[in-house]
C-alpha positions as CSV (number, residue, x, y, z in Angstrom):
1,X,0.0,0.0,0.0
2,X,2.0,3.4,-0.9
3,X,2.3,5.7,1.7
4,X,2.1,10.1,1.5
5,X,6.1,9.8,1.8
6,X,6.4,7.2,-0.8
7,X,4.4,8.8,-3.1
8,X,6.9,11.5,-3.6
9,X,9.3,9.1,-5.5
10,X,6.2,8.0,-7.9
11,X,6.2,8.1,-11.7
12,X,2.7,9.5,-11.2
13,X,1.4,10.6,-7.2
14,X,-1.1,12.7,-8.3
15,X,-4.1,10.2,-8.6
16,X,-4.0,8.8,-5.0
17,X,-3.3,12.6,-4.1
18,X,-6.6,13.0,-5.6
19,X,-8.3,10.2,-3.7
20,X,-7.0,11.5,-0.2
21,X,-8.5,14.7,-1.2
22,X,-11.9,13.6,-2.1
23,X,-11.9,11.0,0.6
24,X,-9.2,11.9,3.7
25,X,-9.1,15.5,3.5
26,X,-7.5,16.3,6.7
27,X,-7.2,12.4,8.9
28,X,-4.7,10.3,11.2
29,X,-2.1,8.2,9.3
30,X,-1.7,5.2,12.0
31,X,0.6,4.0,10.2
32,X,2.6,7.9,9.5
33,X,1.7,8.3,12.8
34,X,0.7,12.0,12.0
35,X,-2.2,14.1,11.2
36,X,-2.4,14.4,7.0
37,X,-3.5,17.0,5.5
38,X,-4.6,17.5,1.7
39,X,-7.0,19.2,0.5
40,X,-7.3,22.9,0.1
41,X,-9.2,24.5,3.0
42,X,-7.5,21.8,5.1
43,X,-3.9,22.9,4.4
44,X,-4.8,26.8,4.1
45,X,-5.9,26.1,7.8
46,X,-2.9,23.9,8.8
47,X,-0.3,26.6,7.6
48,X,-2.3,29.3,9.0
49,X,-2.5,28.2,12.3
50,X,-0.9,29.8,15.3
51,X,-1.0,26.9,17.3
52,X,1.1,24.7,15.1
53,X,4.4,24.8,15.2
54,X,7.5,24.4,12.5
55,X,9.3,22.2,14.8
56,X,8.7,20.0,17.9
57,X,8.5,22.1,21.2
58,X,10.9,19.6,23.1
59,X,13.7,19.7,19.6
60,X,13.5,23.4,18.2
61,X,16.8,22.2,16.6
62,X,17.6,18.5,15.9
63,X,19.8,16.9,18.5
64,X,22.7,15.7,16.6
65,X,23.7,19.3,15.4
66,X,23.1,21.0,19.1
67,X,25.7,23.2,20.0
68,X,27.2,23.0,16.6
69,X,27.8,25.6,13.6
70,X,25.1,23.9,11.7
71,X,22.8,23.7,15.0
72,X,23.6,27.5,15.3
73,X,22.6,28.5,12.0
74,X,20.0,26.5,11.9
75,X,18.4,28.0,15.2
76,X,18.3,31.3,13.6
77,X,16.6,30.4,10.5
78,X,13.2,32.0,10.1
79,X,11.9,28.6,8.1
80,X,13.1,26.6,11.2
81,X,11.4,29.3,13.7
82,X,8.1,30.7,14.8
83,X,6.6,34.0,16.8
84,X,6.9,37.5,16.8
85,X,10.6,37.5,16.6
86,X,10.5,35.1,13.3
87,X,7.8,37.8,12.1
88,X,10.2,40.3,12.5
89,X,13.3,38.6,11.1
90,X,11.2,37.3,8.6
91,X,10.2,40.7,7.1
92,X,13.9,41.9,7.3
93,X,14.6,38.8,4.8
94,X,11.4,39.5,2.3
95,X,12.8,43.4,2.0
96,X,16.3,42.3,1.3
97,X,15.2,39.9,-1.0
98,X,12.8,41.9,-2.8
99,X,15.4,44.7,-3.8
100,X,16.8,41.9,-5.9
101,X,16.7,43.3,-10.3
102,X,15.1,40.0,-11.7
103,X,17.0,40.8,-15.0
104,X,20.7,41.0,-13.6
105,X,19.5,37.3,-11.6
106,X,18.4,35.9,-14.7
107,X,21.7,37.0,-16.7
108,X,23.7,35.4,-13.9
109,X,21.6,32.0,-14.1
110,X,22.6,32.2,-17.9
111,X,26.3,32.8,-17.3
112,X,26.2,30.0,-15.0
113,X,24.6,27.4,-17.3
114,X,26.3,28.4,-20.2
115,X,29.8,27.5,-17.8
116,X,28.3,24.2,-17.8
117,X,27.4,23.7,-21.2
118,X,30.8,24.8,-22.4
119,X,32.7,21.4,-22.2
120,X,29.4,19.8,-24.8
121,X,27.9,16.6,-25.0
122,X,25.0,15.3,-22.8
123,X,24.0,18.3,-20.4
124,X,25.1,18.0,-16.7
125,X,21.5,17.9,-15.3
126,X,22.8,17.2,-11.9
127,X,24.6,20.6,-11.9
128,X,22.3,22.5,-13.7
129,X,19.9,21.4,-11.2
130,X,21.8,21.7,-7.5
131,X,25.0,23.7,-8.2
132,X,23.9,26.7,-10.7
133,X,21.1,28.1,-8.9
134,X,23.3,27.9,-5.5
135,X,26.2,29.5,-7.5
136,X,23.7,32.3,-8.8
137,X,22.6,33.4,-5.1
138,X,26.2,32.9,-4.0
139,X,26.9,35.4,-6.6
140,X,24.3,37.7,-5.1
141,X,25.6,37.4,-2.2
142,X,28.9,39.1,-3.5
143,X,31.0,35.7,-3.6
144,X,33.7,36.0,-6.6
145,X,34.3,33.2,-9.5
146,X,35.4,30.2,-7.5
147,X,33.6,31.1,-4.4
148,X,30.7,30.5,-5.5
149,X,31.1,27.5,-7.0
150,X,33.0,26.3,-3.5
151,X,29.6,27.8,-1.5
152,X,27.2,25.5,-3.9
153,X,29.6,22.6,-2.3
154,X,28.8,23.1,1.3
155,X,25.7,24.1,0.3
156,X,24.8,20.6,-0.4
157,X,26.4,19.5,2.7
158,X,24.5,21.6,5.0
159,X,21.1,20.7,3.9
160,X,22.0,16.9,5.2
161,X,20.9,18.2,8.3
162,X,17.4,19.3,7.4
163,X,15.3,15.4,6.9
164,X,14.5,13.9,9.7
165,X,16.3,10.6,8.3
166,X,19.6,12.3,8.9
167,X,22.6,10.7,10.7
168,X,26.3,11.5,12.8
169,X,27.7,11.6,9.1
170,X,25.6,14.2,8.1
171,X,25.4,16.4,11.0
172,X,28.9,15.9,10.8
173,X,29.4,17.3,7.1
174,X,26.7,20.3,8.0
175,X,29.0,21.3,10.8
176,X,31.6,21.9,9.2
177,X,29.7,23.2,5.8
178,X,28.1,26.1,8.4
179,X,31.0,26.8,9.4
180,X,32.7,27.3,6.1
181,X,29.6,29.3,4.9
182,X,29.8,32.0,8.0
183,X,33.6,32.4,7.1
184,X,32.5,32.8,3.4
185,X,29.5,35.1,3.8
186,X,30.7,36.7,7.0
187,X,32.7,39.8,5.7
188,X,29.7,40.7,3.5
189,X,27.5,41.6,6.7
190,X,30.5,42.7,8.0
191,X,30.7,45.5,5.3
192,X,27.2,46.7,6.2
193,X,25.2,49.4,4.5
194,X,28.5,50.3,2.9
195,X,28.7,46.8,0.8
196,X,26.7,46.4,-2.4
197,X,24.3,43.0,-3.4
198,X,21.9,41.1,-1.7
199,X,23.7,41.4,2.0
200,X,24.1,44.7,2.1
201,X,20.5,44.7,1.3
202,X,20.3,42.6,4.2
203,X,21.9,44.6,6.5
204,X,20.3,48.1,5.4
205,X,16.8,46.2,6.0
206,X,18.1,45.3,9.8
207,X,19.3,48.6,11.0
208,X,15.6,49.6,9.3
209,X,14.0,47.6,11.5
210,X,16.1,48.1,14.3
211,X,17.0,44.1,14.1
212,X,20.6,44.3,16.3
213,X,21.5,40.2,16.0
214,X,23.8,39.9,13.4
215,X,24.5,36.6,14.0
216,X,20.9,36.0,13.0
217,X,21.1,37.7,9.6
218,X,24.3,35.5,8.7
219,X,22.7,32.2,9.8
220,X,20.0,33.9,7.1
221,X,22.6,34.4,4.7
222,X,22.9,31.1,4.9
223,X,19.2,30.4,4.4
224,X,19.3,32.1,1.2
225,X,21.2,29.2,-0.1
226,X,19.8,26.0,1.8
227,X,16.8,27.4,0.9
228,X,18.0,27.3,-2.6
229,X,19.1,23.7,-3.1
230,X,16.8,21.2,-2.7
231,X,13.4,23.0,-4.2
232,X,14.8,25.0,-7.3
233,X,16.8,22.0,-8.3
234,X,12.9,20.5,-8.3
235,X,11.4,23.1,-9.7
236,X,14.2,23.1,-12.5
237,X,13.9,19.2,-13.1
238,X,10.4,18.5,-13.2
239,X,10.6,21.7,-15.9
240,X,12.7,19.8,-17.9
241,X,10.3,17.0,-17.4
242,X,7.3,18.5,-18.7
243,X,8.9,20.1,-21.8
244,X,10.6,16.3,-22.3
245,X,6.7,15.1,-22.4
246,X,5.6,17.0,-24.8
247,X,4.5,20.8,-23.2
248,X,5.1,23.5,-26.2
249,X,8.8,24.9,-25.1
250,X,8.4,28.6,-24.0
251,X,9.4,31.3,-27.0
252,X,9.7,34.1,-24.4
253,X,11.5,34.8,-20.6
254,X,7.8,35.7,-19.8
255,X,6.7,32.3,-21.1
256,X,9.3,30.3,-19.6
257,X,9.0,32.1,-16.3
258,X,4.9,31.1,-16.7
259,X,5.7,27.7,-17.4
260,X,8.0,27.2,-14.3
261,X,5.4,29.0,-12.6
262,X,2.6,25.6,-13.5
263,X,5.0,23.2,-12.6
264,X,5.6,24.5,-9.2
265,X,1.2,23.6,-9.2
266,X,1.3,20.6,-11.2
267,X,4.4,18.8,-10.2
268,X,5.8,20.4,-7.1
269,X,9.1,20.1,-6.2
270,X,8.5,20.6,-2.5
271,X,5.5,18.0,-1.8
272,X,5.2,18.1,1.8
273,X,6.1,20.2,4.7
274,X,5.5,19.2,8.5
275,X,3.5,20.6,11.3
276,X,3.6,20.3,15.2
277,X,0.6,21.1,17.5
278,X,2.1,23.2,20.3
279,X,-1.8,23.7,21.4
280,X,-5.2,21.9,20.9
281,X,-5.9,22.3,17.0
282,X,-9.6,21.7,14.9
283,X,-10.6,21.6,11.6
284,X,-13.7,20.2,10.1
285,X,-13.9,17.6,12.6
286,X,-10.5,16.7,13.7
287,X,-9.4,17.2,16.9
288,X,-5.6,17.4,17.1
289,X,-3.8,17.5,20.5
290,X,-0.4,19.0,21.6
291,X,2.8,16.9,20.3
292,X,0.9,15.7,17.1
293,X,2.8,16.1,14.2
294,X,1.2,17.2,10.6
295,X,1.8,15.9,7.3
296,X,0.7,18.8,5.1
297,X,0.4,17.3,1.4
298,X,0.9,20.9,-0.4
299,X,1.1,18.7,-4.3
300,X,-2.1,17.5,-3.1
301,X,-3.5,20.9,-2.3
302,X,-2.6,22.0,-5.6
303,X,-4.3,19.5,-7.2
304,X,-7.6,20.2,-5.1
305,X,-10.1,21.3,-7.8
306,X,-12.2,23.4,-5.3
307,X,-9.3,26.5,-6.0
308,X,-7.7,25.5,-9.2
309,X,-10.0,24.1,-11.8
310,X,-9.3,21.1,-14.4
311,X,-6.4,20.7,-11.7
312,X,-4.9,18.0,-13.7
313,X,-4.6,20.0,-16.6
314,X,-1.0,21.7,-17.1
315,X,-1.6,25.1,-18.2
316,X,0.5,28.0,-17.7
317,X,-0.2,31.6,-17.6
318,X,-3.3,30.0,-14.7
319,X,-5.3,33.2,-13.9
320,X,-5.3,33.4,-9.9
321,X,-4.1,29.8,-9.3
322,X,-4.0,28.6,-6.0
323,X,-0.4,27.0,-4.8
324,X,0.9,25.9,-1.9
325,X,4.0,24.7,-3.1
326,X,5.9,27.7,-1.7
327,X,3.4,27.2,1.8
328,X,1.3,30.0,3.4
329,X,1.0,32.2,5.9
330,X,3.8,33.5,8.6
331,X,6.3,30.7,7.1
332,X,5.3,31.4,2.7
333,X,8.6,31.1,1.1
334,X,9.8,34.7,0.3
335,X,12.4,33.2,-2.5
336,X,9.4,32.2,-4.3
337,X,10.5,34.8,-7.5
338,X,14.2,34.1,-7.4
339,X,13.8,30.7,-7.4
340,X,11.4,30.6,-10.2
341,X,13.6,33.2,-12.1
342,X,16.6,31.0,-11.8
343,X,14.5,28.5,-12.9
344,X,13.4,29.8,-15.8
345,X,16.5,31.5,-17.0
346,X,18.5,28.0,-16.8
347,X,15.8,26.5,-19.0
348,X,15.9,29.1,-21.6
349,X,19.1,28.9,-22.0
350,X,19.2,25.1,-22.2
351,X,16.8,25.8,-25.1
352,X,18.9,28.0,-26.7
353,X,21.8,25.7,-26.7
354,X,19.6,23.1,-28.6
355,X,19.8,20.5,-25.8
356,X,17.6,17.7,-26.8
357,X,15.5,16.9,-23.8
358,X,13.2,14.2,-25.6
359,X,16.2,11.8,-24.7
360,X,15.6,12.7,-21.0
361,X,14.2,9.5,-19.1
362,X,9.9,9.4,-20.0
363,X,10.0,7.3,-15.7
364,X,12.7,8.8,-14.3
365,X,14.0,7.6,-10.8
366,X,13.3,10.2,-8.2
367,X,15.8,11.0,-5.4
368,X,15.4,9.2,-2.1
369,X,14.1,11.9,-0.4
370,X,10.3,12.2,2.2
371,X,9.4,15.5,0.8
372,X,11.5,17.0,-2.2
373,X,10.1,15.6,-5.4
374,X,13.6,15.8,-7.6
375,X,14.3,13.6,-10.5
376,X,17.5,11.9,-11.4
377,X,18.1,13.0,-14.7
C-alpha cells in the first residue's frame, strides 16, 4: 500500500493525491503516525495556524547538530522558527530579497549554465539542477568566480541536516559546511550598509528595522542558499520534465517564467512540509492535540479542484491559481520569484543551446528523499 512519503518518489502521485482529497481531507495516518492534510481549506488552515508549530516544542533544533555551527545557524533560520521574533526577522529577509533586479539574476543563471554547457555533449542535469542556482545566489551574495562555486559545495552538505532521516555523518558534514559558509558570507555583513548585493540589502533592511543580532542575519545568509538547493533543483527538473513530455517549449522569458510558474502547481518540487501542535488544533472535525505532528500534502493541495479548476490540466499563464508549493501564511517562502527566475532563466538557455531533452528519461528515478520531489536526470 504506498504511503504520502512514498508517493513523492512515484512516476505518477497525483491520482492517490486526488483520492486523499476527495476522501481523507484532513485524517490520522496510523501507520505515519501524524495528522495528513490535503485538501485545500485543510492545508490553508494547517499553515495558517498559530497553534502549530514548525518544529517539535521539546527539539526546536535537531539533537545531533546541538551546540554546533550547523545547530547554530539553523536555530536562527526563520523557516526553522516561529513568533513575533520570526515575524520580525522574517520581514527583514522579504525586504532584502525583494530589492533583488530580476534581469541581472536571470543574466547570472545564464552565465552560469552556459559555464556548464561549455565542455558539450550530454548536459550536466545534476549541476544545472543543484549547483547553478546555489552559484547564482552565492553570486548575489557578492562571492567572486570560485567562491561560488565552493559555497554550492557546502551548500549541499549543510542541507544533510534538514530530513528527519539524517545521521552523525551528516550532522557531521553540516558542521563543518556552516562553518565554512559564516567564514565565506561573514565579511559581507561585516561590510554593512556600505557593501553592495543582496547582503548589504540585508543589513540596510536590519538597521531599518532596528533588528541588532547579526548573527541571525548571517545564519539567514545562509538560508538564502539552503533554501536554494533542494526545491529549485525540483522546480528546474520537473521543468525539464514537462517540456521532455511534450509541453510547447516557451518562446519568451515571460513564457518560460509562466511555465515554471505551472510546474511548481502541477508537479511540485517541494510535496510536503511538516506541522507540530504546540496547542489543541480543529478543523472540520479533527481534533488534534499537543505533540501531534502534521503531514501537510501541499502537491495534493494544488491539485484540489475546489481553488484550481481542471487541476490536472497543465496550463500555464493559470489566472489566480492557487499554490501551496511555496506554503502560506507567517512561514510562505519569500524566494518564491528568485527561485522561479533561476529557474526559468536555466531552461531558456538550455533551449537556446539546442539541448535535446526528448532523450531525457519518460520514468525517471526520483531521489530518495520524504518531501522534495527531484528527478534523477
Amino acid at each position: 500500500m504506498t504511503t504520502v512519503i512514498e508517493a513523492v518518489r512515484l512516476p505518477d502521485p497525483y491520482p492517490y493525491y486526488a483520492t486523499l482529497v476527495a476522501e481523507r481531507p484532513l485524517a490520522f495516518d496510523a501507520g505515519l503516525g501524524a495528522w495528513v492534510a490535503c485538501d485545500a481549506a485543510a492545508v490553508r488552515a494547517v499553515l495558517a495556524a498559530d497553534r502549530l508549530r514548525v518544529r517539535p516544542a521539546a527539539e526546536p533544533v535537531p539533537g545531533g547538530i546541538v551546540g554546533t555551527p550547523a545547530g547554530d545557524v539553523f536555530g536562527d533560520l526563520v523557516r526553522m522558527t516561529d513568533g513575533p521574533l520570526q515575524q520580525r526577522l522574517k520581514s527583514v529577509v522579504v525586504e532584502a530579497l525583494g530589492h533583488l533586479d530580476p534581469a541581472h539574476t536571470a543574466r547570472l543563471a545564464a552565465e552560469r549554465t552556459r559555464e556548464c554547457l561549455a565542455a558539450g555533449g550530454r548536459p550536466p542535469y545534476e549541476e544545472l539542477m543543484f549547483a547553478v542556482p546555489a552559484r547564482v545566489v552565492a553570486a548575489l551574495c557578492g562571492l567572486d568566480r570560485g567562491l561560488d562555486a565552493e559555497a554550492a559545495r557546502l551548500t549541499g552538505d549543510f542541507v544533510q541536516c534538514i530530513p528527519a532521516s539524517a545521521g552523525p555523518e551528516q550532522y557531521r558534514a553540516a558542521s563543518r559546511a556552516a562553518a565554512r559558509l559564516r567564514e565565506l558570507l561573514g565579511p559581507g555583513i561585516e561590510k554593512g550598509e556600505d557593501g553592495t548585493g543582496l547582503l548589504a540589502e540585508l543589513v540596510r533592511a536590519a538597521q531599518r528595522a532596528s533588528w541588532p543580532r547579526t548573527a541571525a542575519l548571517l545564519a539567514n545568509a545562509v538560508g538564502f542558499l539552503s533554501q536554494t538547493f533542494d526545491a529549485t533543483a525540483g522546480l528546474l527538473g520537473n521543468s525539464l520534465l514537462a517540456l521532455a513530455r511534450g509541453v510547447e517549449p516557451p518562446a519568451t522569458r515571460a513564457a518560460a517564467e509562466a511555465l515554471v510558474r505551472e510546474v511548481a502547481r502541477h508537479d511540485a518540487p517541494v510535496q510536503n512540509t511538516r506541522r507540530f501542535a504546540a496547542e489543541p488544533f480543529r478543523h472540520e472535525g479533527a481534533e488534534i492535540a499537543p505533540g501531534e505532528p502534521v503531514l501537510v500534502v501541499l502537491a495534493a493541495a494544488n491539485r484540489d479542484p475546489a481553488v484550481n479548476p481542471d487541476p490536472h490540466a497543465f496550463r500555464p499563464g493559470r489566472q489566480n491559481p492557487a499554490v501551496f508549493t511555496f506554503g502560506a501564511a507567517a512561514h510562505r517562502c519569500p524566494g518564491e520569484s528568485l527561485a522561479v527566475t533561476v529557474a526559468a532563466a536555466v531552461l531558456t538557455e538550455l533551449l537556446t543551446a539546442g539541448a535535446v531533452l526528448a532523450k531525457l528519461p519518460a520514468q525517471p528515478t526520483y531521489r530518495p528523499l520524504a518531501n522534495a520531489r527531484i528527478p534523477v536526470l
